[in-house]
C-alpha positions, -999 to 999 in steps of 0.1 A, spaced: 727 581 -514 701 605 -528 685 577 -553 684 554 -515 669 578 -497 642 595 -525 632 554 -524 631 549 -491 607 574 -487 588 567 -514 584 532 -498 572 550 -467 547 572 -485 530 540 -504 531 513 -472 514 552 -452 488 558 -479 478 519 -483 468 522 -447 454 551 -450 430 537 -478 426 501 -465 418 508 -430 393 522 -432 375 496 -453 351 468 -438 316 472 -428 284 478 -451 297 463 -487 328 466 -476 335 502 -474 332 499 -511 311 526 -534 277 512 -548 292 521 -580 320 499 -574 300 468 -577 294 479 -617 329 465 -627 328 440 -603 298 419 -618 312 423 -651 343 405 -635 323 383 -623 310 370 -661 347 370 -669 353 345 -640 329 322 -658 344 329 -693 325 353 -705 339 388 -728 325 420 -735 311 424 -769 309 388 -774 287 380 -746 275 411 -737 276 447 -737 298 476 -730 298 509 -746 316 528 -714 349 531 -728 363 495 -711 346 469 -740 378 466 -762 395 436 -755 412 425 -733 393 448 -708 417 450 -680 392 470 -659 372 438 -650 405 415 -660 431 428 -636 401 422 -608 392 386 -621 429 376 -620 433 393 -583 400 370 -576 418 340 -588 451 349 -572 431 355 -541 396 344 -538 366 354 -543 361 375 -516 358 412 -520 396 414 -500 418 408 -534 399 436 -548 408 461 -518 444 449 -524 446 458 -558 425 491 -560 444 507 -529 476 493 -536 474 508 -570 468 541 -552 494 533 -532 520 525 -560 506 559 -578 509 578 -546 550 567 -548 550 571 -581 542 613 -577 568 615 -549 596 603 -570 589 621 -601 579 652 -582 610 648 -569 630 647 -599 606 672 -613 613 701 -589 645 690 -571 632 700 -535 620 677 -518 593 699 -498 575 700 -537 578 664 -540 564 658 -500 539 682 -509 527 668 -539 528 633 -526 502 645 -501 485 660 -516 479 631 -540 469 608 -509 449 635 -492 424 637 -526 414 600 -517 399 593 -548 369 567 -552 391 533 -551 368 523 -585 389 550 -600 423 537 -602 431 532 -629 428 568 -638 455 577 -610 478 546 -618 478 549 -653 482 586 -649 513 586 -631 526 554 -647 515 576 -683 539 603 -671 568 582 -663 569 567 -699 566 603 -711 597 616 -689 618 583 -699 609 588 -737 620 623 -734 654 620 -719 660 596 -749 636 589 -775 650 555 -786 631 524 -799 628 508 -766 621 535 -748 592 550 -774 577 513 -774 573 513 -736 552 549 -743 532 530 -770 530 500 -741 517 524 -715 492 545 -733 472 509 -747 477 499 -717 457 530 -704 432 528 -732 425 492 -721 416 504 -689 394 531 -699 400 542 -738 399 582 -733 432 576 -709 450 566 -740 439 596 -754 451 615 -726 486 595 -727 486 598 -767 482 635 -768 505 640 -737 533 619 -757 530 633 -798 527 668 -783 562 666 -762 579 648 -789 572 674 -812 581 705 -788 612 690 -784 627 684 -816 602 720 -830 622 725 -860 638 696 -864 609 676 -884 632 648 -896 632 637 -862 599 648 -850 584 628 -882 607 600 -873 598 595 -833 558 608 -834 556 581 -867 576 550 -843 552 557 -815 520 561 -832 530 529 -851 542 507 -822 507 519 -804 487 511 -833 504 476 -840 498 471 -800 462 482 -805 457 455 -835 443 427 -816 417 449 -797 403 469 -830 402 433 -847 383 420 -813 358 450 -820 355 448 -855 345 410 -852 318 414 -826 304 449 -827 319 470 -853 339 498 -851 315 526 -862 291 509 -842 313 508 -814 322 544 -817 291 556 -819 275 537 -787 309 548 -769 300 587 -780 262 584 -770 269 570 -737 295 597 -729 269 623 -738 246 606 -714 271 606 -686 279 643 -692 246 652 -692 238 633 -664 269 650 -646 266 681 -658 290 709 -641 271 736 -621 299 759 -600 289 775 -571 287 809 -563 317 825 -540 310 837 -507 332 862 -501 325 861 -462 336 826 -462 355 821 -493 370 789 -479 346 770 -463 314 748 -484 308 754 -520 332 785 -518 358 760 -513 348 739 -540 346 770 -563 385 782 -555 396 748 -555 383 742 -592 396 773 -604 431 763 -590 430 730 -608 430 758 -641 456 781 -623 480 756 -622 482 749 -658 480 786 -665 509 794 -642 530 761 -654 521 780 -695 533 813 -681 567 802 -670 573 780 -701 568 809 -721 590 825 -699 619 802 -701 614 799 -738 623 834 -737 651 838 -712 673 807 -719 685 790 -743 677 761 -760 702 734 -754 694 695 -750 681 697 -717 661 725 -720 641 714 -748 637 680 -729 624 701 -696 606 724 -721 588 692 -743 577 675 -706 561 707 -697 541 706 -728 528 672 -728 518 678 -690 498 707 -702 480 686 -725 471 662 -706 464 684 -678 437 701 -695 421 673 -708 417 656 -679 403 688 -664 381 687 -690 368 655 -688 370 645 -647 359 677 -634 325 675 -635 293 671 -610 301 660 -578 330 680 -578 348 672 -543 346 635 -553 362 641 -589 395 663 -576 412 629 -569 408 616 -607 427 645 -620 456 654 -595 484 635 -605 496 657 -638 479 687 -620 511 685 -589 535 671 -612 531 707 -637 535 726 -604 568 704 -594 580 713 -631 571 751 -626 591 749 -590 621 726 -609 628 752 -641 621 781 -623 662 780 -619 666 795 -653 652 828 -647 680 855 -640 656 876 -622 651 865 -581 616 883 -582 607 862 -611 619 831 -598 608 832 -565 576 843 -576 572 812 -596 584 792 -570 563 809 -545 529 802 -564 529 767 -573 536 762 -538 511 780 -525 482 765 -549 494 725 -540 490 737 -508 454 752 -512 446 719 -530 461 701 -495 440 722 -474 409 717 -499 416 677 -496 419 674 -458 384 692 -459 365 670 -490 382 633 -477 375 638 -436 413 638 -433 415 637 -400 388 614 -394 400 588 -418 435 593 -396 417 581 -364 396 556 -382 432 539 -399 447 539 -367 476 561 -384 469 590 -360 468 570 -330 497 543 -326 514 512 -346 489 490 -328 462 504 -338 470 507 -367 478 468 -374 446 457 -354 426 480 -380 443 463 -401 436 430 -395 399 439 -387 394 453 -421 413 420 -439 389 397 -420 359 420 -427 367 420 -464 373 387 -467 340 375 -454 318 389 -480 305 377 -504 291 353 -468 296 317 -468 264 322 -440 236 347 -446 225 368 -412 191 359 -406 188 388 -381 200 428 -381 206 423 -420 204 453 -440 176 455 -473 212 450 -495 220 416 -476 186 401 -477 180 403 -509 216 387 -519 209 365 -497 176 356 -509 190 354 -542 219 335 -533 190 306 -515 167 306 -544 184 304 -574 208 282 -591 244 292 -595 232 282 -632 204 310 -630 207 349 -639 197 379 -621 177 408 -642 185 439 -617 172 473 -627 188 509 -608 214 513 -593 215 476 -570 248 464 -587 261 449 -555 235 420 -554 240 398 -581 280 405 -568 271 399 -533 243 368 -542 276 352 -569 254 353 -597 258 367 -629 238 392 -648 210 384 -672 204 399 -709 238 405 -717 238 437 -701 254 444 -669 228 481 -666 196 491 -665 202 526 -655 209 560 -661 194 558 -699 219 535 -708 211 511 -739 179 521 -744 174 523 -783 154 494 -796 184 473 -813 199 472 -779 168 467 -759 160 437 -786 195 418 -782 193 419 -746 158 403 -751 171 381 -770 196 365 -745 174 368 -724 152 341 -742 182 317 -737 189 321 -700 172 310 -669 162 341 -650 135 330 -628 137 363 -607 137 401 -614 150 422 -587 141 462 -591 151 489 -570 121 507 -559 129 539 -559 136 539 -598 115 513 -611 82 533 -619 100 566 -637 130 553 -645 127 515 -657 99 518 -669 95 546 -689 136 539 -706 130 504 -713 96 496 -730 102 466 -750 112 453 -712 79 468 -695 63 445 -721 81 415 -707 80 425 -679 42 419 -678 34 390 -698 65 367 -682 67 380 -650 46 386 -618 54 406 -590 60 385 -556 66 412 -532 90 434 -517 124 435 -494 119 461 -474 143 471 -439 129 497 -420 137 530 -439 160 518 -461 150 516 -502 131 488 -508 138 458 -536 103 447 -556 108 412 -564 95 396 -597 93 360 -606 84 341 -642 52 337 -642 44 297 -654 73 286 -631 64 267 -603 84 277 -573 102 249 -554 92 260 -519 89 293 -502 118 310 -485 112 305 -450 127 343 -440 112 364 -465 79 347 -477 90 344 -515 95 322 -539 122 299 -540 135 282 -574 158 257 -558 
C-alpha cells in the first residue's frame, strides 16, 4: 500500500511539474533559451548524417560518440517531427521524470514523506534551463544506480552503475565523472576494511564502464585523438570558466533575503548542506554500530558527498540564480539522508537538531526558488494556479505554438530581426547550402533548416580559435556552398573579428557585405554574400540577395 501510494504520487508530482515547464512555452523561439538552439543545430547535422569529430567539431565535453546530447533530440525529431515540439517533450519530460525520480528516493532516503514533498519541490521550483537536462536526469537516474548497487553490489546490479555513469558521460563527459566518483567512493566506504571485496567491486565496475566506454575512446582515437581530444576539452572548459567566473555578492544585513543577499545565503546553503550531511555521518560513525545496513546508509552518504561537492564545484558559477537548478538533485537527496539516519542518535537534542536543520535549509532553498523562477508567475502562466481548464487550453496553445516553428510560412509583417533573417535564409538558399553564423545567433540556421558551415557549429566566446582549428574549418569550408554569412552585429567588430583572423581574411577577399536586418531596437544581423556569385534575384522583402 505504501509502494502504491509513494507512486501515485510520484505520478502526480511529474504529470504537475511537466505542466508547469511546458506551459509556459510558445511564443518568441518557443520559450526556448538562445542557448538552446547550440545543441539543436548540431542535431540538426546528425539528421543529415553527419558525427562530431568526423564531420565536425566539438570540444565541449558532448563530441565522444555516440553524443546523445544532439542524438536523443534527433531521434525525438524523427519520432516526432521536425518541429521544435518533440524537443519541449523530451527536455521537460526529462525534468519531469527527474522531478519523480527525487520524490521516491527522497522518500526512501528519509522515510517522511514531508522530506521527500519537500525535496520534490523544491527540485521543480529550481526550474532549471530545459537545455540542462541531462544534468538533472542523469543526476537522479546516477543516484538510483548508486543506491541499487549499494543494497547489493552484484554483477548485474554494478553493470547497470557502469551503464548509467557512460551513459552520463555521453551526455556531457564530466557527469560520468561525477557518477564515477560518487560510485568507487561508496563502494569503498562500505566494505572500509574489507579490501578483498572493495578491490573485487571498485575493479568490476571500473571494468564494465571501461569496456562500455570502448567504442567511444576508439571513435575518438580514429578521428581526433585522444590527447588531442583532452586537451581541446581542457582549454575550452578554461574558457567557459573564465568566461563565467564566480563573483559573490556582498550581504546586506538589512535585507539579507531579498536580491543578491539572497543569492549570497542561498550559495552558502548549497555548502551547508553537505557540511551538515559530513557532520552527522561522522556522528553516526561514532554512535552506532556498523552492521550491514549501516555501512550501506553510511557508503550512500559518502558517494552523495562526492558528488555533491563536485557538482557545486563545477555548476555554481556566474549567473548564479540560473545555475541552482543544475546542482539540486544530490544537494536534497544528502539532506533526505541526514533527516533518514538521524534515527540512530540516542540523544533527542541531537537528533532533532539534525532533523530540524536539513529541513530548514531545503526550505530556504524553496523559498530562494519561488523567488529566482517567478514561481508564482509561472503558476498563473501554466494555468496550474487557476483551474483544470486552463490549464489544458495552455496546454494545447503551447503544443500548437511549438509545433509551428520552424514555419512552413514566413510572416511578412510584425516579424521580429530573429524571424527575418531565418526566413530570409530559409528563401534564398538551397537546403543543399550552409550558413556561416558568427555570435551568439544559433537559432537561425535551426529556425531557417539549414546546417552549419566550416565544420564548426561556434564562432563565439573564444572558442576554436588557434590556427589548426581556424585552418580545418577553412578547409571545409572550401568544399561547401555557403553563399551567405550571417553576423550578429553586436559582436562582429570586437569579437569575430579580432578571435578569428584567418576568417577576417576570408572574410574580405570572398565575401561582400550586402546589408543589414535590422527590427526597430532589436540587434541587428550584417549580411555577407560570396563575392563572384551572381545572385538569382533579389528578395522582394528585405532587398538582398537571393541564391535560389
Amino acid at each position: 500500500m505504501r509502494l502504491a501510494a509513494a507512486v501515485a504520487v510520484a505520478v502526480g508530482i511529474g504529470v504537475v511539474s511537466f505542466a508547469f515547464r511546458f506551459n509556459t512555452l510558445g511564443g518568441a523561439l518557443g520559450g526556448f533559451d538562445n542557448d538552446h538552439f547550440i545543441y539543436l543545430t548540431r542535431t540538426d547535422v546528425l539528421l543529415s548524417g553527419e558525427q562530431p569529430l568526423r564531420d565536425f567539431v566539438d570540444a565541449e565535453l558532448r563530441g565522444a560518440w555516440p553524443a546523445l546530447t544532439y542524438l536523443v533530440s534527433a531521434w525525438a525529431q524523427q519520432l516526432g517531427g521536425r518541429t521544435l515540439l518533440p524537443e519541449a517533450y523530451l527536455s521537460v519530460g526529462s525534468l519531469a521524470v527527474a522531478n519523480a525520480a527525487v520524490f521516491l528516493l527522497a522518500l526512501d532516503f528519509s522515510k517522511r514523506w514531508t522530506m521527500a514533498l519537500l525535496a520534490a519541490a523544491t527540485t521543480v521550483a529550481m526550474a532549471p534551463k530545459l537545455y540542462n537536462y541531462p544534468k538533472v536526469l542523469m543526476l537522479a537516474l546516477g543516484v538510483w544506480a548508486l543506491h541499487a548497487v549499494l543494497a547489493s553490489p552484484s554483477l548485474l546490479r554494478l553493470g547497470v552503475a557502469a551503464v548509467a555513469t557512460v551513459v552520463a558521460a555521453l551526455f556531457r563527459h564530466d557527469l560520468g565523472l561525477y557518477l564515477g566518483a560518487a560510485t568507487v567512493t561508496a563502494l569503498v566506504v562500505r566494505d572500509f576494511g574489507r579490501w578483498p571485496a572493495i578491490v573485487r567491486t571498485v575493479a568490476t565496475y571500473v571494468g564494465l564502464t571501461g569496456v562500455c566506454l570502448l567504442p567511444s575512446l576508439v571513435w575518438i582515437q580514429a578521428y581526433e585523438g585522444i590527447p588531442s581530444y583532452v586537451t581541446n576539452s581542457l582549454a575550452s572548459i578554461a574558457v567557459e570558466r573564465s568566461r563565467t567566473e564566480l563573483r559573490l555578492p556582498s550581504l546586506d544585513l538589512a535585507a539579507p533575503f531579498t536580491g543578491d543577499s539572497l543569492l549570497l545565503v542561498t550559495y552558502w546553503v548549497f555548502w551547508a548542506v553537505p557540511v551538515v550531511a559530513a557532520c552527522a555521518l561522522i556522528g553516526r560513525m561514532v554512535v552506532s554500530t556498523a552492521s550491514a545496513t549501516q555501512r550501506t546508509d553510511r557508503a550512500l552518504v559518502a558517494g552523495l558527498l562526492v558528488m555533491g561537492g563536485l557538482v557545486n564545484m563545477s555548476f555554481l558559477r556566474a549567473n548564479l540564480a540560473a545555475r541552482f537548478g543544475d546542482a539540486i538533485v544530490p544537494l536534497v537527496l544528502l539532506a533526505a539522508c541526514t533527516v533518514g539516519g538521524a534515527s540512530v542518535w540516542k540523544s533527542t537534542m541531537a537528533r532533532r537538531s539534525a532533523i530540524t536543520l536539513s529541513f530548514v535549509l531545503v526550505a530556504q532553498m524553496l523559498a530562494a526558488a519561488y523567488s529566482f523562477s517567478d514561481v508564482a508567475l509561472e503558476l498563473d502562466t501554466s494555468g496550474l494556479s487557476d483551474s483544470w481548464g486552463k490549464t489544458t487550453r495552455r496546454y494545447a496553445t503551447a503544443q500548437a505554438d511549438l509545433r509551428a516553428l520552424p514555419p512552413e510560412t514566413w510572416p511578412t509583417t510584425g516579424a521580429s530581426a530573429v524571424m527575418k533573417a531565418a526566413g530570409y535564409i530559409a528563401r534564398c538558399t538551397t537546403p543543399d547550402d550552409r550558413l556561416l553564423v558568427t555570435g551568439a545567433i544559433h537559432e537561425i540556421p535551426v529556425l531557417a533548416r539549414r546546417r552549419f558551415a566550416g565544420g564548426q557549429a561556434m564562432f563565439k566566446l573564444s572558442l576554436y580559435t588557434s590556427e589548426r582549428d581556424q585552418r580545418r574549418a577553412l578547409a571545409k569550408l572550401e568544399q561547401q556552398s555557403v553563399p551567405i554569412v550571417l553576423a550578429d552585429d553586436r559582436e562582429f567588430g570586437e569579437g569575430f573579428l579580432d578571435d578569428y583572423p584567418l576568417f577576417r581574411e576570408h572574410l574580405a577577399t570572398t565575401y561582400r557585405q550586402a546589408g543589414t536586418i535590422v527590427v526597430d531596437d532589436e540587434p541587428g544581423y550584417v549580411v555577407f554574400v560570396e563575392t563572384y556569385r551572381e545572385p538569382v534575384r533579389v528578395d522582394s522583402e528585405l532587398g538582398l540577395p537571393c541564391f535560389r
